[in-house]
N, C-alpha and C positions, 0 to 999 in steps of 0.2 A: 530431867525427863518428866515428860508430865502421869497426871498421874492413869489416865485412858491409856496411853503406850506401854506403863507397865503393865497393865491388866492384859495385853494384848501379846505382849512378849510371854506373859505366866501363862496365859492359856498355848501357846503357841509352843511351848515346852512341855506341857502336859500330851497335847496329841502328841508330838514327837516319841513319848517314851510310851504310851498305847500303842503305836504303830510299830514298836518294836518289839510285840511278843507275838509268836508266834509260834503255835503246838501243832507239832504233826508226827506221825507213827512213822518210821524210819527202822529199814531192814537192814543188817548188818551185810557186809559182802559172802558173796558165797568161799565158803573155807574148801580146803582142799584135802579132804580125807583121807587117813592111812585104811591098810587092811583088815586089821584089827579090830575095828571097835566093836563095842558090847555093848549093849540093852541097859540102861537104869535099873534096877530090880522095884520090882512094884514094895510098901511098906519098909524101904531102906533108912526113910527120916520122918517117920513114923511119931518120933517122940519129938517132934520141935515143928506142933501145929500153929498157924496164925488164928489168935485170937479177935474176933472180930469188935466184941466190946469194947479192944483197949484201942479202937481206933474210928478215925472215920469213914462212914461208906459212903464208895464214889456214887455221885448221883448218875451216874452212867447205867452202873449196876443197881441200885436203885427202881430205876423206873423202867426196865428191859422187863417183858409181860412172858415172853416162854421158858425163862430157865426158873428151874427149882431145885431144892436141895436134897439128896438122898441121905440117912441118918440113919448110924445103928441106935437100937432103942432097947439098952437094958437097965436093969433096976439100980444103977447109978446117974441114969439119965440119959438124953439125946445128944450124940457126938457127931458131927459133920464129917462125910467122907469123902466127898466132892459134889459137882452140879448134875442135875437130869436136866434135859430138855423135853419139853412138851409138846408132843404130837398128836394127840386126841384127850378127850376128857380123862381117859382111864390107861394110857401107854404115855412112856416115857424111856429115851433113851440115855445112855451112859459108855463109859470103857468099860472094859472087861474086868481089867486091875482092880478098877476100883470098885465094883459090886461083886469080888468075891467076900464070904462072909468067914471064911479062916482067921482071917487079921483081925478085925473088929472081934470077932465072939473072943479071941483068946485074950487082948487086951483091955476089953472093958466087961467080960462077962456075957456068957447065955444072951441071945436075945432074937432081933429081929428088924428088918427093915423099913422103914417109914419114908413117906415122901414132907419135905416141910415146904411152905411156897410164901409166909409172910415175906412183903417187902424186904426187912430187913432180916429176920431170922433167917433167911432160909441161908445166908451166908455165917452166920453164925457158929464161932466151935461149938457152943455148948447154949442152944437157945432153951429160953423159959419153957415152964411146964405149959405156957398159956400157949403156945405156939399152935399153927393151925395146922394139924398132919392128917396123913393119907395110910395108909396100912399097907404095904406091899406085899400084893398076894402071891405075885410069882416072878422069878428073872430068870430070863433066858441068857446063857452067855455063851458068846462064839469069842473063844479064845485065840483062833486062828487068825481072825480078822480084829479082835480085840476092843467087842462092840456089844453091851447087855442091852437086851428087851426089858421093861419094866414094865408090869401091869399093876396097877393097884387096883382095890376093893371101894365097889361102889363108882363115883364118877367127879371128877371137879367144876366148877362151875365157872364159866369164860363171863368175862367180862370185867371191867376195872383193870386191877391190877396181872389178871390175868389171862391170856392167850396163847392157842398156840401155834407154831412157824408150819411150814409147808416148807417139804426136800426139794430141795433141787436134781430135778432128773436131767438137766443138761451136766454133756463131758466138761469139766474144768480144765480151760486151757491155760496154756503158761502166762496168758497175761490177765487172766482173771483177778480181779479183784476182792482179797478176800479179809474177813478180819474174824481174831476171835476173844471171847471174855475171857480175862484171868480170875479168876472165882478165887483161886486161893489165896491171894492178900487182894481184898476188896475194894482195901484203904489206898491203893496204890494204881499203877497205870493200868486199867480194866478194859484197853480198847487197845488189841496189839494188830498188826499189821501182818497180815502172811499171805508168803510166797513162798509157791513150790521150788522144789527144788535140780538139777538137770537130772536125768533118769541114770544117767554116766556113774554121776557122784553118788546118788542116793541109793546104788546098786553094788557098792563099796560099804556101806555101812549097814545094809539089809538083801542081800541079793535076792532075785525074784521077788520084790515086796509087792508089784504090782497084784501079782498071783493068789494074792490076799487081799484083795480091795484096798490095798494102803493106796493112803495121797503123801506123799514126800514134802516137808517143809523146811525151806531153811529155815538157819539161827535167824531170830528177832530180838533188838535191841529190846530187853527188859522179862528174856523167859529165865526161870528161875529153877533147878534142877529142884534145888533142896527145899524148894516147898510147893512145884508142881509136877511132879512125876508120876500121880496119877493119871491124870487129867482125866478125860469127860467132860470138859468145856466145847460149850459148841464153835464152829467153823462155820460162820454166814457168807456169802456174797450176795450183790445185789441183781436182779431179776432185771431186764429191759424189755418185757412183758409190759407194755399198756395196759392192759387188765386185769393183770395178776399182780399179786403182793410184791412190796417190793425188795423186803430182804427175805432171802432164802437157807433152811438148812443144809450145808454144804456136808459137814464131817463133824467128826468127835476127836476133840486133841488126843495123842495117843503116848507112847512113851518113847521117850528120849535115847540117843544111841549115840555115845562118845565115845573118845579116845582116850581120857583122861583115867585113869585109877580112880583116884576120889567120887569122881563123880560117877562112875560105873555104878560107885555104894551109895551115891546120893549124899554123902556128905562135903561137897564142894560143888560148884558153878562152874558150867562149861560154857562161855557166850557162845561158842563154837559147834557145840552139837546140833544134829539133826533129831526132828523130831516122826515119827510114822504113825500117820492117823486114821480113823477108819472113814469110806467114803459111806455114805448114809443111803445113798441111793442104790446101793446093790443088795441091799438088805428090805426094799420097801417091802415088797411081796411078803415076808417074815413079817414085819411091822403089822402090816394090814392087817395079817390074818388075824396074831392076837388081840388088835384092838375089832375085830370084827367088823371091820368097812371096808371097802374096796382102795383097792390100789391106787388108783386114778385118784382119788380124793383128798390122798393125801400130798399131791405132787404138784411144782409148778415146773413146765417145759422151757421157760423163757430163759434164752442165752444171759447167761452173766457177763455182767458189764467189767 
């Protein structure tokens, strides 16, 4: 064999084994729900947070400009409690669950809430004192819908690393295209794939959910009970608006409702569970007000893709 043929076969083995990776977010089958099920409790696994120093952050999450991190802030330092997203310089959205301040003050002491937004901190359990935060002047929370208003003190400053998204005021239909960030292990698959769920099923494991602005999601390959049960992670699709932005805020992940015991207390994984999340656009008008702009400004109308 000469020796141009072997360099030709070695290359011709290398594409081959390139052309066989391929990543893509993949939805588990829709499960078939008993009567029963129960709500996750918000603070159930509380004490086995993911550390974000002892690992690497996905460049996904990395370089995404609207979410930030909310953080209690007492004199043992800054503790991560999940993601805000960003809708004006000085409003930021979240779950309800997870900006109540019962759990945080009793476990790490007296304190208060801060917004953090470095690149990397703002995922962080436990970022440096050098971190760049925001003071959080007031949270509104509608526990019904399970969806906090966030204002902070003074304003942020857009541009670089940070922006922020525009709600989607179009109805999400069952073929919408949606994905959302896993904030709570950083290090790991940060870009999950959701689909709602049939109104049938997810009326079994939440009855009248609609009646609260929930959007219904099925199980996705890689949601994790026991270390995302708060959530507040956002819910994007994309916009087919020519002139409008092209990914839109859809929802705020919300909390989980299995069949499972364990996982009721958040101490085991349910692949199986549904999750109920708040839809972001029936809250605009509340949004607007406390950031003090007008509705319309904060919204794009274009159908999602």
């Amino acid at each position: 064999m000469t020796h141009t043929r072997k360099i030709l076969l070695f290359i011709a083995f290398l594409l081959a084994v390139l052309s066989s990776v391929v990543a893509q977010d993949v939805t588990t089958p829709e499960p078939q729900p008993q009567p029963s099920e129960t709500a996750v409790p918000a603070d159930a696994a509380a004490n086995n947070p993911t550390t974000t120093s002892e690992k690497s952050l996905s460049p996904r999450l990395k370089s995404v400009r609207f979410i930030a991190g909310l953080f209690w802030a007492s004199p043992s330092g800054l503790q991560r409690r999940c993601a805000a997203t960003i809708i004006t310089g000085n409003t930021l959205v979240t779950s309800a669950v997870c900006a109540k301040s019962n759990y945080p003050a009793s476990k790490y002491g007296q304190g208060g809430w801060r917004i953090v937004t470095g690149a990397e901190e703002r995922y962080m359990q436990t970022p440096p004192n050098s971190a760049q935060t925001y003071v959080v002047k007031n949270i509104e929370l509608d526990e019904c819908s399970n969806i906090a208003i966030i204002q902070i003190e003074g304003s942020m400053s857009f541009g670089g690393q940070l922006m922020p998204i525009f709600i989607s005021s179009h109805p999400v239909s069952q073929a919408s295209t949606m994905y959302t960030f896993k904030t709570s292990d950083p290090s790991g698959n940060s870009f999950l794939g959701v689909t709602q769920g049939v109104s049938t099923a997810c009326d079994q494991y939440l009855p009248g959910y609609t009646d609260n602005n929930f959007m219904c999601s099925q199980p996705v390959l890689g949601q994790t009970i026991t270390d995302d049960y708060l959530g507040g992670d956002p819910i994007i699709g994309f916009s087919t608006q020519p002139d409008g932005p092209l990914a839109v805020l859809v929802g705020i992940t919300g909390l989980y409702y299995s069949t499972l015991e364990d996982s009721q207390n958040a101490v085991a994984n349910d692949a199986t569970a549904y999750r109920f999340n708040a839809i972001v656009a029936a809250h605009v008008k509340h949004v607007a007000t406390i950031a003090g702009v007008s509705a319309e400004s904060l919204v794009s109308s274009g159908d999602l893709g």
